[in-house]
N, C-alpha and C positions, 0 to 999 in steps of 0.2 A: 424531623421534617413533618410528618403526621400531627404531631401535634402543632405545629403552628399551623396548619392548615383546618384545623377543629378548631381553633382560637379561632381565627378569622372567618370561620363560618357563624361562629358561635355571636362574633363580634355582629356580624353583618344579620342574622336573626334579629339579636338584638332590637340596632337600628331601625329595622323593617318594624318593631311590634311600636317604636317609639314615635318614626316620622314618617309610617305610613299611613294611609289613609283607611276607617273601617268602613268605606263607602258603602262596598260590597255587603256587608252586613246589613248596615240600614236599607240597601233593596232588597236584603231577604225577609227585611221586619216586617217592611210596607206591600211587599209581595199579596197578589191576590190566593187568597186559600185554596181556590180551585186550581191555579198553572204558578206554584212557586218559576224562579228564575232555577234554569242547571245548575248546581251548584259547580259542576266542573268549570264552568265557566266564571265564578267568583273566586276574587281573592278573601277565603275566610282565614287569613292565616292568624288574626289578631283572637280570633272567635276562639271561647274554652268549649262552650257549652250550646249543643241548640237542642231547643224542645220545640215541639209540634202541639198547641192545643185547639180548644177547640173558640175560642177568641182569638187566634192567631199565634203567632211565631215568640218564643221565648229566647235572646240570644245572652248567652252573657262574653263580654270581651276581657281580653287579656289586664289588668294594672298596667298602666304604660309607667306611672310614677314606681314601681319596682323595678318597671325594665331600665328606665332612669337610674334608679341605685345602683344597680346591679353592673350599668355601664359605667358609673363612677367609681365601684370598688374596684372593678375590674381595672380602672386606671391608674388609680391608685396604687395597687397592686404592681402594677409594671414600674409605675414611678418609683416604687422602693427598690425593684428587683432593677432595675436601670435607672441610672443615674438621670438620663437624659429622657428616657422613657420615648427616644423618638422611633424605636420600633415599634411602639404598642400606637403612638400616633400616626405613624403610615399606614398601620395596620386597618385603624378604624376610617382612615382616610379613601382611603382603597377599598375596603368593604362599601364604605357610604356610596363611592362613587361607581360603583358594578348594581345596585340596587335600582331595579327598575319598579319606579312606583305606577307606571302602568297611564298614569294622566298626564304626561307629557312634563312634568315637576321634577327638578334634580335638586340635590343637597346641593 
């Protein structure tokens, strides 16, 4: 039970790093040096990496085309392990559709 429920978190991460948006990021880049934006208040979830210099904000973001593989082996994977694979596809169905991308946007 545990673990399907780490699958479908796992699944719905995923998703998030694919068809979400790194808006958030780009107002950290464009940010003024003197009053960045809260970060509590951004979604940097896509975001690996950030540096502070002294020309402004270095961000680097997640590979979305990985996260893309990554959710295709993972289908694949089910497909072999299930014939019909339609649990791993409610799964990601389900996950897509609890993902709140924040700008009013549903899968």
């Amino acid at each position: 039970m545990e673990n399907i429920r780490l699958k479908d978190a796992a699944v719905q991460a995923l998703l998030h790093l694919v068809l979400g948006s790194a808006g958030d990021a780009v107002k950290l880049i464009c940010s003024d040096d003197d009053s960045p934006p809260p970060t509590e208040e951004l979604d940097l979830f896509h975001v690996t990496e950030i540096k502070h210099q002294k020309g402004g904000w270095e961000v680097k973001l997640t590979d979305r085309l990985a996260a893309i593989r990554l959710l295709l082996e993972l289908s694949k994977e089910a497909e072999d392990q299930n014939s019909g694979a339609s649990g791993f596809y409610e799964a990601l169905k389900n996950a897509a559709d609890s993902i709140d991308f924040g700008d009013g946007d549903e899968v």
